[in-house]
N, C-alpha and C positions, 0 to 999 in steps of 0.2 A: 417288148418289153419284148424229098430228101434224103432217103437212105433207105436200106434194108433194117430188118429189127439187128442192135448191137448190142443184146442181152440184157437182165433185167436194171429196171431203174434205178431200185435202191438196194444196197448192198446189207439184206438182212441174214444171210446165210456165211457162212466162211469164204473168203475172199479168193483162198487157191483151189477149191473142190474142182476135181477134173472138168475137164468136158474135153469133148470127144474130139475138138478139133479147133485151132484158133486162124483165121485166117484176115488179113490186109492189103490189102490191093490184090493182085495177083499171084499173092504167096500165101500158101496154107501149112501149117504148123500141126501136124498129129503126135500128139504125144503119147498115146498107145502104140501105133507104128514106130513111136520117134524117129521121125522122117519131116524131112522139109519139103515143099515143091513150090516150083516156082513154074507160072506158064504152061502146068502139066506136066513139067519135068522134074524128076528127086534131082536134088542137091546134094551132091560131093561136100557131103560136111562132118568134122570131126566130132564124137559126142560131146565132147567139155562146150564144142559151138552151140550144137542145138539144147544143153542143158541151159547156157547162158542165156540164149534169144527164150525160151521159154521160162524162165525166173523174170527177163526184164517186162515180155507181156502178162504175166503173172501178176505182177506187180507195176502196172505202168501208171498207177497214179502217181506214181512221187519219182524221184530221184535217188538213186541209189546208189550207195557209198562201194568205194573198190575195195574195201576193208569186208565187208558181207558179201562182195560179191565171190570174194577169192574163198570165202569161208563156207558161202551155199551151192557152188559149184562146184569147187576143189576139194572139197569137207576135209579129209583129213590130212589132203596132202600139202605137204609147205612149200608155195611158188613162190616167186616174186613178182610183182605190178607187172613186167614185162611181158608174163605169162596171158596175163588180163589183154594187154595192150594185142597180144599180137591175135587172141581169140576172136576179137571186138573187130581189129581190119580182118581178117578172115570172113566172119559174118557182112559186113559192109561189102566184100569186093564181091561176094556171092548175091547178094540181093541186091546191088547194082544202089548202094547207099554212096553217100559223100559227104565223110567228116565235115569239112566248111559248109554246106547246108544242107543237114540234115534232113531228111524224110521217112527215115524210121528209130535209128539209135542216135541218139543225143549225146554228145559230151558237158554234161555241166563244169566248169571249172570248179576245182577246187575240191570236188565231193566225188564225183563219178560219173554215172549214161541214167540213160533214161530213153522207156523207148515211147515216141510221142505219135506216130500211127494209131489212126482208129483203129477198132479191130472187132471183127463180126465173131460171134461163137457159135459152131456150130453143130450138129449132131442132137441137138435138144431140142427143134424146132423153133419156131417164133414165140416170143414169150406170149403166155396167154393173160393180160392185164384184169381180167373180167373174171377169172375160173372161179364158178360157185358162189357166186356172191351176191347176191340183190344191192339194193341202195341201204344205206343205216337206218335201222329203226329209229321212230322219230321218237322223241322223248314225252313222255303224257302231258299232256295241255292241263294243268294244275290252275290257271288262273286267264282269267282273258287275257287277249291280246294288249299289250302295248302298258299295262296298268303296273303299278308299281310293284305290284307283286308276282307279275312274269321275269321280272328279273332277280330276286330273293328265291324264286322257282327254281330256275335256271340253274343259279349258283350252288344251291344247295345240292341238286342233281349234280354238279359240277365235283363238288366236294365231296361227293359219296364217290366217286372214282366211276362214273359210268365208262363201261367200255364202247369204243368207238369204233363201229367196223373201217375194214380194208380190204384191200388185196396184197395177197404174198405173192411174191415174185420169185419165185426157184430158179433152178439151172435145170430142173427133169423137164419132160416134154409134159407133163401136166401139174399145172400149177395147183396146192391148196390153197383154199380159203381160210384166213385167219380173220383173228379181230383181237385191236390193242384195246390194251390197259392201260389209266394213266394215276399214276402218282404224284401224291403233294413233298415239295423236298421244303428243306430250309430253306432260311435266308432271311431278309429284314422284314419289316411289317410291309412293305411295299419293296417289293425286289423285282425288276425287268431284266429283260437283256440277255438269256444264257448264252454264255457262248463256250461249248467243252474245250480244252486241250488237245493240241493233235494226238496224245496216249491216254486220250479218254479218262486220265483221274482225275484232272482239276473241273472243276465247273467254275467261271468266272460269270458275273453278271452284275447288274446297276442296283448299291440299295441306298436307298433314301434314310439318310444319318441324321436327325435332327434340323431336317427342311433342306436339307444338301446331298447333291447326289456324288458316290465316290465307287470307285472300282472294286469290287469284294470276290473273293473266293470262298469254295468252299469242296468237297469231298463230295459227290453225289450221294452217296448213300450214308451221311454224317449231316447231323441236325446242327451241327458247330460250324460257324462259317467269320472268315475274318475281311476287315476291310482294310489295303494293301495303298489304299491313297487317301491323304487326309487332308489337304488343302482346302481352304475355304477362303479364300483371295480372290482368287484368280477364275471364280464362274463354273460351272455347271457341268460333268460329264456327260456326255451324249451317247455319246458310244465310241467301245472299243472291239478289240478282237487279237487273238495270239498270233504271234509268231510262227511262222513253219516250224521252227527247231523248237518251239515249245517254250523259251529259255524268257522269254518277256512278252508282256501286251501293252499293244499301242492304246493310246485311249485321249480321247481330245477335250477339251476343255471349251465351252460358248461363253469368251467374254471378250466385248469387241469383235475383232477379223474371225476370234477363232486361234488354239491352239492344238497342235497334237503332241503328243509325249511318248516314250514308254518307260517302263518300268520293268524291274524282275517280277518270275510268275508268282515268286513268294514277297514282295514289297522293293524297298530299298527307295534310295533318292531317284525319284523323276528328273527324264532328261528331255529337254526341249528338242525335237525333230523338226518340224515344221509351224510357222508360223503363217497366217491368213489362209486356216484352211481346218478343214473338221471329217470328221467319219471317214477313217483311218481302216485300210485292208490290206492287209499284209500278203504280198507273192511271194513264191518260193526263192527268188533272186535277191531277193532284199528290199527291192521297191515297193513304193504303198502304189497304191489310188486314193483318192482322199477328193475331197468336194471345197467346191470355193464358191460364193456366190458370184451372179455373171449379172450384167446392167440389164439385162433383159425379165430379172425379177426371179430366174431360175436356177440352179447349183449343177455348178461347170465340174463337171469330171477332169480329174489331173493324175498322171502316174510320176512321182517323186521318185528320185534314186538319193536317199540318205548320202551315200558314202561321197558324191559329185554333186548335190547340188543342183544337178538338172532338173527340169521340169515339164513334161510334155503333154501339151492340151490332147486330150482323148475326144471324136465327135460325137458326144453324147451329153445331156441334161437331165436332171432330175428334179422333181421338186421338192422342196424340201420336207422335212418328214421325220418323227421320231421313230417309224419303221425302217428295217434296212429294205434298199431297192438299189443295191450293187454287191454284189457279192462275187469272188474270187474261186474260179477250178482252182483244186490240187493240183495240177498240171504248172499253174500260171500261166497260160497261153492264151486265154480268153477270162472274161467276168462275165457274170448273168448279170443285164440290168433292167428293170423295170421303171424306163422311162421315155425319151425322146431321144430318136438320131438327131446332127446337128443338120439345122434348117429348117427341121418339123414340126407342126404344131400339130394340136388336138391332144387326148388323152393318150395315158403313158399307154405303151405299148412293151412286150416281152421282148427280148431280143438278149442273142448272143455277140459280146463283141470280139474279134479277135483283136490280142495286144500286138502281134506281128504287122500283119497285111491291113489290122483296121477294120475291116471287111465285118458287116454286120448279119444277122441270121434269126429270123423271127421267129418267134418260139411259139404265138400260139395258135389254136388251131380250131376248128369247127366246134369240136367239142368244150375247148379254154376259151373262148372268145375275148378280146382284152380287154372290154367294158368288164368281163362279171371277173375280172382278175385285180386282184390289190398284194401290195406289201404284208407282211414283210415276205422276202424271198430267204432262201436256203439253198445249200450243194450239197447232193451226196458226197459223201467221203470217196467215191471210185470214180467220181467229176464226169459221170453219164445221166446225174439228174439234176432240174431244178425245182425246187419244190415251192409254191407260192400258194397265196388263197384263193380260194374261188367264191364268191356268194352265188349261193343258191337257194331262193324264197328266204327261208326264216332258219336258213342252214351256213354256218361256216365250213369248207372244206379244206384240208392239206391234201395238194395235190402234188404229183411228182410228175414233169413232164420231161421227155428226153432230151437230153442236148444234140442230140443229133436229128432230130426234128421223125425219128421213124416208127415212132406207135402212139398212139392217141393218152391223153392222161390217165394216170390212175389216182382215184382215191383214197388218202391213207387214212385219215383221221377226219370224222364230222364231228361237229359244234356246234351248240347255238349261238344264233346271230350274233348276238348281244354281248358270246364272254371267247372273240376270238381272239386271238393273239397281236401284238404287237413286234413280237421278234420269235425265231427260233431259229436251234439249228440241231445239224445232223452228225450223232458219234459215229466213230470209226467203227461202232458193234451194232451200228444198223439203228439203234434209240433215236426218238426226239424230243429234244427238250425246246418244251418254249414256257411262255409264260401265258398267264391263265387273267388278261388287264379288262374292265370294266371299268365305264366310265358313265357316272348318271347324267345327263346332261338337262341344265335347266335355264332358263335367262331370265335375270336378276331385273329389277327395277331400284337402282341405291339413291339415296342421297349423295354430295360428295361426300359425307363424313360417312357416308357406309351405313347407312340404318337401311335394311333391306322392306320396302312399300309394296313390293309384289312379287313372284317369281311364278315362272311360268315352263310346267315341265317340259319336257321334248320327248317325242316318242323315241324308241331307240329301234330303228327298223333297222333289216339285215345288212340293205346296202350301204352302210354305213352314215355318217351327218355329212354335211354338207360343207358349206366355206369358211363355216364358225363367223359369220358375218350377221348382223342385227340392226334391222332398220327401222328404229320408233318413230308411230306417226303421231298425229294430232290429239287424236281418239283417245291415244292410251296404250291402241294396240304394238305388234309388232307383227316384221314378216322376217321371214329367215326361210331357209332353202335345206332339205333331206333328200336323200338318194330311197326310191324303194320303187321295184320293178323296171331294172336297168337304167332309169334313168331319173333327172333330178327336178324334183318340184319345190315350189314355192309354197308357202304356209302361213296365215293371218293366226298369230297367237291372242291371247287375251286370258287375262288373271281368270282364273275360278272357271276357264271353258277350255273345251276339247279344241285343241288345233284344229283348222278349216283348211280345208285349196282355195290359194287365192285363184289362182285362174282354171277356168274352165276349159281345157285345151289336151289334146293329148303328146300335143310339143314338147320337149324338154324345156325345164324354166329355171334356170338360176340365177344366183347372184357372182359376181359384184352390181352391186345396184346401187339406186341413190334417188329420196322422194323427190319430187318434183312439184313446187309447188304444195299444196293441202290437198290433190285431190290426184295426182298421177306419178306411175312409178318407173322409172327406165332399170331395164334387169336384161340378162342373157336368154334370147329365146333360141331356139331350134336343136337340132341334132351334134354332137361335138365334133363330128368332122366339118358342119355347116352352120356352125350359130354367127346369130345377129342382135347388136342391141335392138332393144323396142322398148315401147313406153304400153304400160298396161293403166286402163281407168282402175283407181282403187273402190271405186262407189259401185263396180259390177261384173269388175274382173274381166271386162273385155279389153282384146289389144286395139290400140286404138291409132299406132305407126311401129312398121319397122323402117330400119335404118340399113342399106345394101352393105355396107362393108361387112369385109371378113374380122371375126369379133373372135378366132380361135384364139390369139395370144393376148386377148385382154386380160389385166389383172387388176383393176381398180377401177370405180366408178366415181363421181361426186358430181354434186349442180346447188349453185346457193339456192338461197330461199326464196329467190323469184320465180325458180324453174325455168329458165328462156334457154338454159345454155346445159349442155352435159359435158364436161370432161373426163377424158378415161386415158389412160396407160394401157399400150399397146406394142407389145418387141422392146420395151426401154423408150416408146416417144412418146408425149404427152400431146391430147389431140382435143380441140375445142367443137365440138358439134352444137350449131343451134336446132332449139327444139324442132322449128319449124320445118326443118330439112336443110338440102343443099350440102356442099361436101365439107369435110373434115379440114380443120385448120392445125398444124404443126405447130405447138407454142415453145414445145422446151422438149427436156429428155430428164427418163426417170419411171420407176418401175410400179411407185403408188403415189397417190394424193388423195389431201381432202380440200376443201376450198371453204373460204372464211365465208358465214352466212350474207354477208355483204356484197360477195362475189368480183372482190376488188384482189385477193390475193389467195394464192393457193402453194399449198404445204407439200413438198416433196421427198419424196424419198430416194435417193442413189446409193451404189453397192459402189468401195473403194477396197484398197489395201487395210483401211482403217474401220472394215465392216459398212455396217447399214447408217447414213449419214440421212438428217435433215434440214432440207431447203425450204426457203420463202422467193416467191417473184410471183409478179405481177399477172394476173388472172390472163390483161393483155397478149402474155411473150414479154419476153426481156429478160436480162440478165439474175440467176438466182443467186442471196445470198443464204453461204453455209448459218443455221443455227446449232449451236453449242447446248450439247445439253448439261447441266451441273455434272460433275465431280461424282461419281460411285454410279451413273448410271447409263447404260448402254441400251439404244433402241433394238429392239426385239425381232426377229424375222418374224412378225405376224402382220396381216395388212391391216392400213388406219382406215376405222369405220368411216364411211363418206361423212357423215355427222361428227368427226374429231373437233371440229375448233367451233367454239359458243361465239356469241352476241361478245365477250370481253375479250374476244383472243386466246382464251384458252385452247390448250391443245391435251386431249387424250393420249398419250401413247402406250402401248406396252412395250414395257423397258425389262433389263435384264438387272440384276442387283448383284453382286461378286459370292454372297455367302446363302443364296436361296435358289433350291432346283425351277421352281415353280415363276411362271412369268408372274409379273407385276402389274398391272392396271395404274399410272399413273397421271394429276392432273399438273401440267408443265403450263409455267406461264411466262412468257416470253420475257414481258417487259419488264419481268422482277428477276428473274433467270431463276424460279425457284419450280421445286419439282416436288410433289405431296401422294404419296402412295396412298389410293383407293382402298382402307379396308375391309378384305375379304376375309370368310373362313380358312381356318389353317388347311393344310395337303386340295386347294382347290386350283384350277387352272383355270386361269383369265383369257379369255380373247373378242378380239372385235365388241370393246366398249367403247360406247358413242352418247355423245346429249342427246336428251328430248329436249322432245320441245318446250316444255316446262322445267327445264334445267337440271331435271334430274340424270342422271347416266341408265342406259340398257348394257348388260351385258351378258355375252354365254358365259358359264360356270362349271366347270364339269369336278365332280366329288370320282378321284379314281382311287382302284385298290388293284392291288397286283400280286401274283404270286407264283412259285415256278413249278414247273410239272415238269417229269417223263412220261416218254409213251413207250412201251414197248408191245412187241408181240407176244399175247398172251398164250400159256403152254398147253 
């Protein structure tokens, strides 16, 4: 998901405040002297030159128009463009620049330069990330650990506006120590998503209208907020984000492939941009990034140019995710992503990508380690930071690490575990806004008709849940898999008792997984850059086989109810392993399954133009055929619990429905083609429902509530 210090990270002070000296490659820039040198030697340059090359690094996030620049240079005297044009080669021929490919001043067409060199500040020393500050006071332990009412604790400390230290980042050679404040803003009863305006007045963000989620605005400091999209057809917004010029936001719609749109920043008629494709990022050129899914079960990074048509696959993957984990510099010349280069497995890693050369640049570092990093990500407004989460114990952090890989992270904001964010991002005045999401998570025991027989809460540990996958056995019980202490275990649930470890090991244990028989469970064991399926005894918690393949791009488990055989989805190909060992057989291709208790047919999943598709064939190998699901309903990016399809051929899916934000739980039956929504409580979220073995369904259920905040630095 490398240099000298190149000033500070986030830009909470005023943008042009002196400093003593700008330098880039082998040119230094004094603007108390106002003198250039280059190599050692001053530069024979005109003032209107060096006034112009210091406004462009002054301002080198963005692109700047000939129209301010003639007017911040020249202030009051009246030139013509030419006058511009000939200052600009002037500068170029002296620092040994070239218009056709640029290396310090930029020609954008259409608008003006821009100057796109790093650039070191100097006369301030190294910025000090650490000045004065200890770690965040932790918040009073009001209630045990893990108990229903550490999270009503939590919130409430949340809601009284606890301030949350940091470090302030100056431009003087000794940094103060500050500490933010955050506030509660409007917006709906469940509002995500902020995303500011490049002129910081609008706040746009996700509110949930009547079970539909739609695009809204509002004023940050105005309790009034309006919603600017109102469709209910056409599926679900996920997410959006503005325009460079401010003037519209893109924003995608999950129904089928996936659409993107935009619209103006105050409403009007949406216009289709892009089709089979979703989570939309606007460059300062015009082009998005935008995600599609890839057969390999993960979401293909793509940069769209609207006005042509083109489309250029980018080497990087994502998983999918209601967090952002691609975000765009102001510059447009790189995005931060938190995910996988192309050809890599294991967990998402930080990395910068360039859009030019391609060229990737790993961001994190001793101190960020990428395990204890998660979504969502963010960019400073001066496109020198990325700011991501960190878990630490029972602590959520906003950290801000350099994109130029040369000072270790700084802490802006702690949290508890439990009520961290989902999205944020960074104004142009140094603020964060994000959202303030909490999600209780429990697993349901329903009838199909929805009569809830047990439910079984879930801790809510720092490192967040696990696959949202649930595997009911014989007994009653269940097991399901949590992250806490860098990495992830497995857990025997049971009505009316305290979750257990199922296994006794200090291995990493997860799922996807799939019972085996009444008495044995094959699941993910080892380290993420080295895991392996294995089968664990349920009657003692001992592992009792691993299996040598490399298991990092598994994405699905299942084995009928004899247990002799496991099937798993692995890169996009569907692989037969018998229990007893010996190696893997290639049946098919496809990025999930579950396999009919019979163990005669197995259920597939493949990613097309026309979204997420399912298939039937033969447990064998052989040819699959497409199954059609009814009319209003679209399968879901979630994976099918290994236990999806019962003793009659029923098949479990979660499906998407055109006028509801929230997934569905659906029982689909092939041979009648009909399809019966699982009722659940309203504003809850469904995933990984499967049959027991007594017919009933298990599912996770998470009760979420959301709400948006700024942070700022307190006075």
């Amino acid at each position: 998901m490398v240099g000298a210090p190149r000033g500070p990270l986030l830009q909470f002070v005023p943008m042009h405040r002196p400093a003593v000296a700008y330098q880039f490659d082998d040119v230094i820039l004094n603007p108390e002297a106002f003198s250039v040198e280059k190599s050692g030697q001053v530069l024979a340059l005109e003032p209107k030159s060096i006034r112009l090359l210091l406004y462009l690094i002054q301002n080198r996030s963005r692109a700047i128009g000939k129209e301010e620049l003639l007017r911040s240079v020249w202030e009051d005297v009246a030139v013509s463009d030419n006058a511009l044009t000939r200052v600009v080669a002037q500068l170029r021929k002296a620092l040994g620049d070239d218009a056709k490919v640029a290396r310090y001043i930029e020609t954008v067409p259409t608008i003006g330069y821009r100057f796109i060199a790093e650039v070191v500040e100097l006369g301030g020393g190294a910025p000090n990330l650490a000045a004065g500050l200890g770690p965040p006071a932790a918040a009073p332990n009001l209630a045990p650990r893990n108990s229903p009412w550490a999270l009503t604790a939590a919130l409430a400390l949340a809601l009284l506006g606890i301030s949350a230290a940091a470090v302030f980042v100056s431009r003087t050679r000794s940094a103060q120590p500050a500490s933010w404040s955050g506030t509660v803003l409007g917006g709906s009863i469940i509002a995500s998503h902020p995303r500011i305006s490049p002129d910081g007045q609008l706040l746009a963000f996700r509110a949930i209208i009547d079970g539909q989620s739609q695009v809204a605005v509002m004023r940050p400091d105005s309790s009034s907020w309006t919603a600017i999209t109102h469709d209910r057809a056409n599926g679900a917004v996920a997410r959006f984000a503005w325009a460079r010029d401010g003037s519209k936001i893109y924003f995608d719609r999950e129904w089928g492939p996936g659409r993107i749109y935009s619209i103006g920043a105050l409403g009007g008629e949406p216009r289709l941009v892009l089709e089979n494709a979703w989570m939309p990022e606007p460059l300062p050129d015009g082009s998005l990034i935008a995600q599609r899914p890839s057969s390999e079960g993960r979401q293909q990074l793509l940069r769209f140019w609207p006005d042509s048509g083109r489309i250029q696959v980018l080497p990087a993957t994502v998983r999918f995710t209601d967090s952002p984990n691609v975000r765009a510099f102001p510059d447009g010349r790189a995005i931060a992503v938190f995910g996988l280069p192309a050809n890599a497995a294991g967990p998402p890693q930080l990395f910068t990508l360039n859009l030019q050369s391609l060229e990737i640049r790993n961001l994190a570092s001793p101190l960020a380690p990428a395990e204890t990093l998660r979504e969502p990500l963010a960019v400073s407004q001066d496109g020198r930071s990325v700011c991501i989460q960190r878990r630490r114990d029972d602590t959520v952090d906003t950290i801000a690490l350099p994109r130029s890989g040369s000072a270790p992270p700084q802490t802006l904001i702690s949290l508890p575990g439990i009520g961290g964010p989902i999205s944020q991002d960074v104004a142009p005045d140094g603020s964060i806004y994000m959202d303030h999401s909490e999600v209780q998570l429990s697993i349901l025991n329903l009838s199909p008709s929805g009569t809830v027989r047990a439910e079984i809460p879930i801790p809510q540990f720092a490192e967040g849940e696990g696959r949202h996958t649930v595997i009911a056995l014989p007994d009653g019980a269940v097991v399901f898999d949590m992250r806490r202490r860098d990495r992830s275990e497995l857990f025997l649930g049971r009505n009316g008792a305290e979750p257990q470890l199922l296994l006794n090991t200090p291995e990493s244990a997860a799922l996807p997984g799939a019972l085996l028989g009444a008495g044995n469970l094959a699941f993910i064991i080892g380290a993420e850059d080295n895991p392996h399926i294995a089968i664990v005894s349920l009657h003692d918690g001992r592992v009792i086989r691993r299996f040598p393949g490399d298991a990092r791009l598994v994405t699905a488990i299942t084995a009928p109810a004899d247990g002799q055989t496991i099937y798993y989805a692995s890169n996009g190909i569907i692989w037969a392993q018998p229990v007893t060992g010996g190696d893997p057989r290639k049946i098919g291709e496809g990025s999930d399954l579950a396999v009919e208790p019979s163990g005669k047919f197995l259920y597939l999943v493949r990613t097309s133009a026309d979204g997420y598709q399912l298939f039937r064939m033969p447990a064998a190998g052989g040819p699959a055929t497409r199954v059609l699901l009814p009319p209003g309903f679209n399968l879901a990016e979630h994976p099918l619990s290994p236990a999806a399809v019962d003793r009659n051929g029923r098949v479990i899916l979660t499906v998407d429905v055109p006028d509801v934000f929230f997934y569905q739980a659906a029982i689909f039956d092939p041979a009648r083609n009909t399809m019966k929504l699982i009722p659940v409580p309203p504003r809850v979220v469904v995933a990984g429902a499967g049959w027991t073995p007594d017919g009933n369904i298990a599912t996770f259920v998470g009760r979420w509530s959301s709400s948006l905040w700024r942070y700022r630095i307190s006075k």
